[in-house]
C-alpha positions in Angstrom: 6.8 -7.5 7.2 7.0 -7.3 10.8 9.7 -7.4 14.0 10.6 -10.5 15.7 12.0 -9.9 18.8 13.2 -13.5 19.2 11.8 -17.4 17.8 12.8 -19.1 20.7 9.1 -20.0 20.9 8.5 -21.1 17.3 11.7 -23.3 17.3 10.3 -25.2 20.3 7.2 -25.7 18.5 9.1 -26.8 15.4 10.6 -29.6 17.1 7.8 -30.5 19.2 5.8 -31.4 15.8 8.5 -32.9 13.9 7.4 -36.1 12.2 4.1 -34.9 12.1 2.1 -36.4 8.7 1.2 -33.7 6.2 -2.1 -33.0 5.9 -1.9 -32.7 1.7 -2.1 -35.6 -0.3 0.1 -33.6 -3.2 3.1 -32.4 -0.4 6.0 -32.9 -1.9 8.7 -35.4 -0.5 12.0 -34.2 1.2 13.8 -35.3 -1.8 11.5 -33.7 -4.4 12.0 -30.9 -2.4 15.9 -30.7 -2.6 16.0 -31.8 -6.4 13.8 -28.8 -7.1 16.2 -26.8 -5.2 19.4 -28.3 -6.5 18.1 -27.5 -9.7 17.5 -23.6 -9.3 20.6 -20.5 -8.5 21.2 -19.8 -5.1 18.2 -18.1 -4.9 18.2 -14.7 -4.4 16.4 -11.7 -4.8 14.0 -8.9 -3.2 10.6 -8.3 -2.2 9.4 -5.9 -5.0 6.9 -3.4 -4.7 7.3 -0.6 -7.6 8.5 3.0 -6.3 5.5 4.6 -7.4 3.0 2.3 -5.7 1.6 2.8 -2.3 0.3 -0.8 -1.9 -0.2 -3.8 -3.9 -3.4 -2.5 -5.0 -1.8 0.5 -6.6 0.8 -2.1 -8.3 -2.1 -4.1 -10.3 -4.7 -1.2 -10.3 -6.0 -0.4 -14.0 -5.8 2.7 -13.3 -2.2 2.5 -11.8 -0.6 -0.7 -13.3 3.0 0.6 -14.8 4.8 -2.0 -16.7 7.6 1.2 -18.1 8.2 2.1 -14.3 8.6 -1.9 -13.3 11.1 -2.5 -16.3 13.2 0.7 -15.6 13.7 -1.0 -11.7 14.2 -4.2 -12.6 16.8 -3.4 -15.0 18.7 -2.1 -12.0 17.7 -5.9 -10.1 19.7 -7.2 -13.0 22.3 -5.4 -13.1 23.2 -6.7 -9.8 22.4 -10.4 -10.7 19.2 -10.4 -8.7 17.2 -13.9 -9.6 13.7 -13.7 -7.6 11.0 -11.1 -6.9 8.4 -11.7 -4.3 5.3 -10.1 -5.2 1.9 -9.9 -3.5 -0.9 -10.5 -5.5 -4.6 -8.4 -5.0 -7.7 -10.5 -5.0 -9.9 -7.4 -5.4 -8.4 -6.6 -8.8 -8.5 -10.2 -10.2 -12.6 -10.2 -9.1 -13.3 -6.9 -10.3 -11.8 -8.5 -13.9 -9.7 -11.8 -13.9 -8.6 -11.6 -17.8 -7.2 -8.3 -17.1 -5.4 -8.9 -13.9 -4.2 -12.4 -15.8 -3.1 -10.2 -18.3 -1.4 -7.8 -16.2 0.1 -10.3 -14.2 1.8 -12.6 -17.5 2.9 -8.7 -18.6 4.4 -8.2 -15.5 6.0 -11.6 -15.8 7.7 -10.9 -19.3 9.1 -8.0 -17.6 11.1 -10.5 -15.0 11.7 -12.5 -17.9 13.3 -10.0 -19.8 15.6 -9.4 -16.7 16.4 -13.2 -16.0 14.3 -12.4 -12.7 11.9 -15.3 -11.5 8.6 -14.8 -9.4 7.5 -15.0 -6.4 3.7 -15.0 -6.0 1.8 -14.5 -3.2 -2.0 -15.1 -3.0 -2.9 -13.7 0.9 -1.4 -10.7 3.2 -3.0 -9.6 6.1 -0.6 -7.0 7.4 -1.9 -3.5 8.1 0.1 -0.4 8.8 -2.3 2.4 8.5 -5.7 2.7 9.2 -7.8 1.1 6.4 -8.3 -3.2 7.1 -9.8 -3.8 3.1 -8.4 -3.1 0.0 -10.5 -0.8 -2.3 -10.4 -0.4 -5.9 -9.4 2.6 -8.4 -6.9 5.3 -7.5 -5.0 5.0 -4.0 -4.7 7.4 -1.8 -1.1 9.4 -1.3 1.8 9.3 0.6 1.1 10.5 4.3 4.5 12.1 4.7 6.7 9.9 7.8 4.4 7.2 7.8 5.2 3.8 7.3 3.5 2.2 4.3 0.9 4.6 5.5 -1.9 2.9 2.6 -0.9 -1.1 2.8 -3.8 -2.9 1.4 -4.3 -6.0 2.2 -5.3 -9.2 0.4 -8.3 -10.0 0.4 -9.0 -7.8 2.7 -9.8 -8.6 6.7 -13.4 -8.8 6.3 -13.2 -11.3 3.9 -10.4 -13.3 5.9 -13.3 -13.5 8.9 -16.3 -14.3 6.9 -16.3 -18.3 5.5 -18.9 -17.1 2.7 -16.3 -15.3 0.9 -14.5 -18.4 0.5 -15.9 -19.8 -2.5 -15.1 -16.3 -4.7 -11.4 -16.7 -2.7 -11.3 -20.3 -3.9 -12.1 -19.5 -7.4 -9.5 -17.0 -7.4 -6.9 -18.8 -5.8 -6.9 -22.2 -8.7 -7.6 -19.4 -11.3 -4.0 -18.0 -11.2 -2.8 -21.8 -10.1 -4.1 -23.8 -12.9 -3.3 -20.7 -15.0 0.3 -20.8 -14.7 0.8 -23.8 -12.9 3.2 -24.7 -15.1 5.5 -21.4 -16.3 8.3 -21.8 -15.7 9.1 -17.6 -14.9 6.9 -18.4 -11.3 9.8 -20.1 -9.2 7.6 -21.4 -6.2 3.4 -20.1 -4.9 4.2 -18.3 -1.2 0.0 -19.1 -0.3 -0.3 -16.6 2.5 1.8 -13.5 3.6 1.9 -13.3 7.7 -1.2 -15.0 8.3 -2.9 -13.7 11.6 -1.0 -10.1 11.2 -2.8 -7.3 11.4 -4.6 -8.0 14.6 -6.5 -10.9 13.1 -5.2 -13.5 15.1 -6.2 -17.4 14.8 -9.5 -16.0 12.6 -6.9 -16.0 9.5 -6.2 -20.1 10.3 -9.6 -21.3 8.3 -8.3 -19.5 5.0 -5.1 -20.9 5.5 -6.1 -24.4 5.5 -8.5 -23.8 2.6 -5.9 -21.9 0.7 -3.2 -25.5 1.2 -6.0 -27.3 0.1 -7.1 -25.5 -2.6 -3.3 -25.5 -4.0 -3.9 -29.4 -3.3 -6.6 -29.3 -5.8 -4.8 -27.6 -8.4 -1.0 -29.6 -7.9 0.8 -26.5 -9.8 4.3 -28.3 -10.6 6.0 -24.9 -8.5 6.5 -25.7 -5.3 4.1 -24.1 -2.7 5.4 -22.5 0.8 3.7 -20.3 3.8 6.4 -18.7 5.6 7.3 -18.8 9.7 7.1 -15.4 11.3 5.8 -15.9 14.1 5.0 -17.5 17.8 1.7 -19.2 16.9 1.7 -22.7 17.8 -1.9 -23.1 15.5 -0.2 -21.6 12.9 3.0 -23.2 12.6 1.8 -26.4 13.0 -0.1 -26.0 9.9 2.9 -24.9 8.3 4.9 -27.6 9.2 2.2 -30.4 7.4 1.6 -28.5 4.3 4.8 -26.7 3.0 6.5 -28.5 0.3 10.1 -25.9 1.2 10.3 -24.0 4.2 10.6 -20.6 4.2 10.3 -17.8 7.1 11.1 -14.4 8.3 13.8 -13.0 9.9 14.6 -9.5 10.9 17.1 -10.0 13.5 21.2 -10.1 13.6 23.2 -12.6 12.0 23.3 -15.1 15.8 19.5 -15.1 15.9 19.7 -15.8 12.2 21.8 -18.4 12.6 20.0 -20.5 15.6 16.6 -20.1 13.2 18.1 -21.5 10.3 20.3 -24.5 12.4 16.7 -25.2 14.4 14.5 -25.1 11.3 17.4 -27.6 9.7 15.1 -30.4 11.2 12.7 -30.0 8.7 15.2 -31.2 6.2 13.8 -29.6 3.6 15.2 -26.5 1.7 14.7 -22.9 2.7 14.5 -20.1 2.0 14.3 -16.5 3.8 11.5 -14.6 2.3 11.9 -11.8 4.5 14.4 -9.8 6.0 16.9 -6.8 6.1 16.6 -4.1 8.9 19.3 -2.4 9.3 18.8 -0.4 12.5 17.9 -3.9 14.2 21.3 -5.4 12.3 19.6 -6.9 10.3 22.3 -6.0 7.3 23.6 -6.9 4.5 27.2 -7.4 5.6 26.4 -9.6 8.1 23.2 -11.5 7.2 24.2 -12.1 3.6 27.1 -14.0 4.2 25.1 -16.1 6.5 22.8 -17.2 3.9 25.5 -17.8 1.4 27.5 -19.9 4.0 23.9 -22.2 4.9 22.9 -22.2 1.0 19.7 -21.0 2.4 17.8 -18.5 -0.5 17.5 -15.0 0.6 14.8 -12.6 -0.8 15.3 -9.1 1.1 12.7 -6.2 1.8 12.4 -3.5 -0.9 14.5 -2.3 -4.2 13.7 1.2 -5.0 12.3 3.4 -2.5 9.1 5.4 -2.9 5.5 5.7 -2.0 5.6 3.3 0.8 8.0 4.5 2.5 9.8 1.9 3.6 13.5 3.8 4.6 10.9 4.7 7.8 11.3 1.7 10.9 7.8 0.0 11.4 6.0 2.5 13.5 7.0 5.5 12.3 4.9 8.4 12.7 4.7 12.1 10.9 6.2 13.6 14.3 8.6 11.3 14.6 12.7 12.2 14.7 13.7 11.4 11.2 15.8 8.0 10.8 19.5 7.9 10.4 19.5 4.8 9.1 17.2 3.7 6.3 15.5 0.1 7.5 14.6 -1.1 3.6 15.6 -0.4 0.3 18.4 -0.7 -1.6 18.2 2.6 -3.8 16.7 6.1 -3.8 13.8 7.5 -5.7 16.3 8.7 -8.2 18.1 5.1 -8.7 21.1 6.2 -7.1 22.6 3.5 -4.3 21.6 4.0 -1.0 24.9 1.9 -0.1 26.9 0.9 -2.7 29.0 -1.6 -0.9 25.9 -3.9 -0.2 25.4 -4.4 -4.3 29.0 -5.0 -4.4 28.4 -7.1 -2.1 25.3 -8.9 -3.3 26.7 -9.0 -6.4 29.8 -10.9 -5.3 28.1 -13.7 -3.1 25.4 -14.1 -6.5 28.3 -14.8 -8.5 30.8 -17.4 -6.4 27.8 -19.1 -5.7 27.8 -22.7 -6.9 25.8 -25.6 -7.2 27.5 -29.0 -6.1 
């Protein structure tokens, strides 16, 4: 959940490990790949945090865990033909008690269910946007007013991401939720790590990202598993490229940078998919970018539904003494479920429907 100014870098690096041998024994083949895809909508969807939560913590929290709130908003997801949520998972509240979370989490997947809406999951995010690096348990602090995602809580948590005896405990968690619902049908495909090395961590996030492809190695779920591009690092994308059964990445730029990424990371010949993106002060919108992932058949999930706690209308950066924003960056609709822009959902709506499979 982070700017890009370019990926000139990353393409190169694409290309320059092309034909490289995958490191898994269970990677999927190019054509598995695309008869998986083939065999799914024109994916498309959002990244889905609820409005009331301030992190992902807050989202799965006993304390905080709102399944009427998630149905009411994913009503409106439906109503606009929305097929995919991307959701971050938090490894503090599945250690603190894994039937609960288990439970939580098959509620929360009836919910999406109910709404035609598959899932997303993801096991690992390191961003950081306010001041704490670890997640903590129980009630989550408020809103700091003009701050972006002022309370994002990590998963697990950067301490644990730098400290290999954690790793067991990470490991168990990790094949507890695959071999759990390796096989349900409502989780569309296991994104393994969000933005590994975010954060300020650097290449100390690398070791859990190799343990977390071979730990989904272990397990084989029959969902394909992904780690998304986002960034420049040559460690990092290599171990990408090996691993991912479909490609996906991040992209927060106009519709010509979006286009060389997609055309460049065509060389993969795998399917993809755009886990993140939509910014519209950095054109980033949904009038240009949509039609572009419609055009490539290339699946689209964009930031943010209904806007609340996080405050995600703010750019990244944003600061309490800060000029307000004239244009929201995320989010679709307001606090009180009215459209932010109405002509994007006609729009989304639209491209959902004439989209066909061959």
């Amino acid at each position: 959940m982070k700017y890009l100014p370019r990926l000139t870098c990353l393409l190169l690096i694409i290309v320059l490990f092309a034909g490289a041998s995958p490191d898994t024994s269970q990677r999927w083949s190019a054509d598995k790949a695309w008869k998986w895809y083939k065999e799914q909508p024109w994916i498309c969807g959002f990244n889905y945090i609820p409005a009331n939560a301030i992190n992902y913590t807050a989202m799965w929290d006993k304390t905080s865990f709102s399944p009427d709130t998630i149905d009411r908003e994913l009503a409106l997801a439906e109503k606009t033909g929305f097929n995919t949520v991307r959701v971050v998972l938090q490894y503090l509240v599945w250690k603190d008690d894994p039937v609960y979370f288990k439970k939580t989490f098959s509620e929360f997947l009836a919910i999406c269910d109910k709404h035609h809406i598959k899932v997303m999951p993801c096991f690992f995010d390191d961003c950081v946007f306010g001041e704490e690096t670890d997640p903590v348990l129980g009630k989550q602090r408020d809103p700091r007013p003009g701050w972006y995602a002022w309370a994002w809580s990590p998963s697990p948590g950067h301490s644990r991401v730098t400290d290999p005896s954690t790793y067991p405990m990470l490991g168990k968690y990790v094949k507890d939720m695959l071999q759990t619902y390796k096989d349900d049908d409502r989780v569309l495909v296991w994104d393994l790590y969000n933005e590994p090395t975010n954060g300020g961590l650097g290449n100390k996030s690398l070791p859990l990202v190799r343990k977390v492809f071979q730990w989904a190695d272990e397990v084989n779920p029959s969902q394909p598993v992904t780690i998304a591009y986002w960034n420049e690092d040559k460690a990092l994308n290599e171990l990408i490229y090996d691993n991912v059964d479909v490609v996906s990445f991040h992209n927060y730029n106009d519709k010509q940078q979006l286009t060389e990424t997609i055309d460049t990371l065509k060389n993969q010949e795998r399917p993809m998919i755009c886990t993140e993106w939509l910014n519209r002060p950095r054109k980033s919108t949904v009038t240009d970018n949509l039609a572009v992932f419609y055009k490539e058949d290339v699946g689209c999930l964009h930031w943010g539904l209904v806007n609340g706690a996080t405050q995600t209308d703010l750019p990244w950066g944003h600061r309490p003494d800060d000029p307000a924003p004239t244009v929201w960056q995320h989010d679709l609709y307001t606090s009180g479920f009215k459209p932010y822009a109405p002509k994007e959902l006609k729009l989304f709506s639209q491209y959902i429907k004439e989209a066909k499979r061959k």
